[in-house]
C-alpha positions in Angstrom: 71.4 141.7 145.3 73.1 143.9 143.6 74.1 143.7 139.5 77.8 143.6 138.2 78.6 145.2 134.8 78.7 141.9 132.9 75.2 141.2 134.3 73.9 144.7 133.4 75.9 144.0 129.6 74.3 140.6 129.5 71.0 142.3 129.5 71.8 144.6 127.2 73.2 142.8 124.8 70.0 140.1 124.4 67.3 143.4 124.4 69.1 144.1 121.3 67.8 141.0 119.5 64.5 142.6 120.0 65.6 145.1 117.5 65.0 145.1 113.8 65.8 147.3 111.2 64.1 150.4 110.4 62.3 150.7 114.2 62.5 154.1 116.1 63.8 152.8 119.7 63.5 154.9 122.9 65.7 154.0 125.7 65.3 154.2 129.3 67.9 155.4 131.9 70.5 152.6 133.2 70.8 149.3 131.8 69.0 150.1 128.8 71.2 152.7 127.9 74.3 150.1 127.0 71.7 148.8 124.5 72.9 150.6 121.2 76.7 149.3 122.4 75.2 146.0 121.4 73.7 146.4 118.0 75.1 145.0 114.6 76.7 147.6 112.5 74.4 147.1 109.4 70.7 147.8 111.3 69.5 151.2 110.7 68.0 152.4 113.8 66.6 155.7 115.1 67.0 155.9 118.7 64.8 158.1 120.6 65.6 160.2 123.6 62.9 162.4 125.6 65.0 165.1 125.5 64.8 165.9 121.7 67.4 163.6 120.2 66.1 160.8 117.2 69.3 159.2 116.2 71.5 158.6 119.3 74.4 155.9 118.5 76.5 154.1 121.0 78.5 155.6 123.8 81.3 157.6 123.3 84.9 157.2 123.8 86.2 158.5 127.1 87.5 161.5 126.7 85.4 162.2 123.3 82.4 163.4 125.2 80.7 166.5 124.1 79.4 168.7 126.3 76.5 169.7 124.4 75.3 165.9 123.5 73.4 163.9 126.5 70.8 161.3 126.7 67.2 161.8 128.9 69.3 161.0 131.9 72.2 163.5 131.5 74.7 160.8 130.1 77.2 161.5 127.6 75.8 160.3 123.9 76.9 160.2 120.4 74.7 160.7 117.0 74.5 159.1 113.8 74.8 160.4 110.2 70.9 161.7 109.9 70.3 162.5 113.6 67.9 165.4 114.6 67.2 167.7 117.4 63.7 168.8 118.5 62.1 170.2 121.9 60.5 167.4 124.4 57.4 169.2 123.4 58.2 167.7 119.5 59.6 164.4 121.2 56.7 164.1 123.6 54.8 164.5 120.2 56.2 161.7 118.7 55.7 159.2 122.1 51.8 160.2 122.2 51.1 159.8 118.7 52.5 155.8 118.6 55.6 156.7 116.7 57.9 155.1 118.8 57.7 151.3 118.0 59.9 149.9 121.0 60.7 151.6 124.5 62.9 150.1 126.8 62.9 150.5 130.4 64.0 150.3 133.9 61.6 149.3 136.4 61.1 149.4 140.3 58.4 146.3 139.8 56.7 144.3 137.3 53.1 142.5 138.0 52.6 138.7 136.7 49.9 140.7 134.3 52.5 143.4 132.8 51.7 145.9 134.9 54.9 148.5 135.6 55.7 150.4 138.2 59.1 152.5 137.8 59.0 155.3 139.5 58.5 156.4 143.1 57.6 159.3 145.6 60.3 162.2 145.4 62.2 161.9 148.3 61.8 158.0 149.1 63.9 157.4 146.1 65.7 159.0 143.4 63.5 157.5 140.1 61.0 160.4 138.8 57.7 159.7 136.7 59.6 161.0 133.7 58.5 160.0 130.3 57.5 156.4 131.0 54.0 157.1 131.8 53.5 158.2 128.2 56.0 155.7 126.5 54.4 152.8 128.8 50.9 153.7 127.2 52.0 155.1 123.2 55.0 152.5 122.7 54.3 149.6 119.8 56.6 146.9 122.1 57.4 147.6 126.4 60.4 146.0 127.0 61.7 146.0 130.8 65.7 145.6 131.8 66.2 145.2 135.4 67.6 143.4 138.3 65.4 139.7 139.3 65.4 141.0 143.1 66.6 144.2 145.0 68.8 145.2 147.2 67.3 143.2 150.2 66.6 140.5 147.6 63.0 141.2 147.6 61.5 139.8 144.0 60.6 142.7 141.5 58.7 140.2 139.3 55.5 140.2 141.7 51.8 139.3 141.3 50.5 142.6 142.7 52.5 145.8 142.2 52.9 147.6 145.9 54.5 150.3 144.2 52.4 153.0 142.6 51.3 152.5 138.7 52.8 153.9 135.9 51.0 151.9 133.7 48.6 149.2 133.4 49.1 145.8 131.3 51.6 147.1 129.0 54.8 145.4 129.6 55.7 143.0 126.9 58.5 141.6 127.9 61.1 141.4 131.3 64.9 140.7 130.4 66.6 140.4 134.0 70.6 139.1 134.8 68.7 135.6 135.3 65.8 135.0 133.0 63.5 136.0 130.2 60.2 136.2 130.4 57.0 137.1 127.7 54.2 138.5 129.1 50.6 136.9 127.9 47.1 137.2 128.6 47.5 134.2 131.1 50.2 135.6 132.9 54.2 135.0 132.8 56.0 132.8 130.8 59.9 131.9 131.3 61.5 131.8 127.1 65.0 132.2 128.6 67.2 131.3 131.1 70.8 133.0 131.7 73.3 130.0 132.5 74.2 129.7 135.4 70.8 130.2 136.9 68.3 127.8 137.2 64.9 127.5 136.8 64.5 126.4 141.1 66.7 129.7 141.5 64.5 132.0 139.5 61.5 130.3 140.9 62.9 131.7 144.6 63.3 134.8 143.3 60.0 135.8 141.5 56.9 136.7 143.6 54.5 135.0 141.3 53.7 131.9 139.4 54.9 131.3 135.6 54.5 129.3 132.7 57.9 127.7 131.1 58.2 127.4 127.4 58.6 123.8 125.9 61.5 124.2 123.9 63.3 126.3 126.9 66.6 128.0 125.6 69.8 128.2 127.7 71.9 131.5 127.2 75.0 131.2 128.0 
């Protein structure tokens, strides 16, 4: 199943309610990305890339790119009054020493426990190890943006991960176009639901039991 660009903005825009003033952010390739696009004006943020950038702001305006100013995956970025530029030796740095207090993600597979797995051998697929073997591990808060199910509809919320590891128990919380979902010490539990989903559809689509919340909340 694949994920139109409202889905993939939908996304976006509720991981930035995880966001609170003051916290250095590090964002993934894809979906989370479109993240800063979604972010009140009056938060102070530092957003991290791997590449050596701490204070990236939204996307620019076609046609406004510069050449010279890209994110970890090679997309055109802008910077805010204050950014700084360091080598991914310096950035790296900052990841391994716990500085970062959120990272958002893309992943390949999530495990009922929080387990990630979001890369894949070169030459089966395109996603490298990258830096989320480190930010997976160091990061304060692991939150994950990705599709519910791929593109043979397969679920990517699963109870064992068949993909290899990048990290253990360290996902937080999943965000997909369908449902929300915190990650405890007793497994999944659904906080969300996207309307027009519901919660017999998400159940189809997830390869492992969950908990739902009480006071379940509807977003439309």
């Amino acid at each position: 199943m694949g994920m139109g660009i409202e889905s993939r903005n939908r996304i976006a825009k509720r991981a930035a309610e995880e966001i609170k003033e003051g916290m250095v952010v590090n964002l993934g390739i894809g979906i989370p990305s479109l993240v800063p696009n979604y972010l009140p004006k009056q938060i102070n943020v530092l957003f991290h890339a791997e590449n050596g950038i701490t204070g990236m702001g939204a996307s620019p305006v076609k046609g406004e790119e510069d050449e010279n100013l890209c994110n970890a995956g090679g997309y055109p970025v802008t910077v805010v009054k204050g950014a700084s530029y360091c080598d991914s030796a310096v950035s790296f740095g900052m990841i391994r020493r716990g500085r970062i207090d959120v990272t958002i993600l893309g992943s390949l597979q999530v495990s009922e426990k929080g387990d990630l797995a979001n890369w894949i051998v070169p030459g089966k697929k395109v996603p490298g190890m990258g830096g989320a073997m480190e930010l997976a591990q160091k990061a304060k808060k692991v939150i994950v943006l990705m599709n519910h199910t791929d593109k043979r509809g397969n679920a990517k919320i699963v109870k064992e991960c068949s993909l290899p590891l990048t990290s253990a128990k360290c996902v937080n919380v999943i965000i997909t176009e369908m449902a929300v979902f915190q990650v405890s010490g007793h497994g999944l539990i659904l906080t969300e639901l996207f309307s027009p989903y519901t919660i017999e559809e998400v159940r189809m689509n997830t390869g492992c039991d969950f908990q739902i919340i009480e006071n379940l909340e509807i977003i439309d």
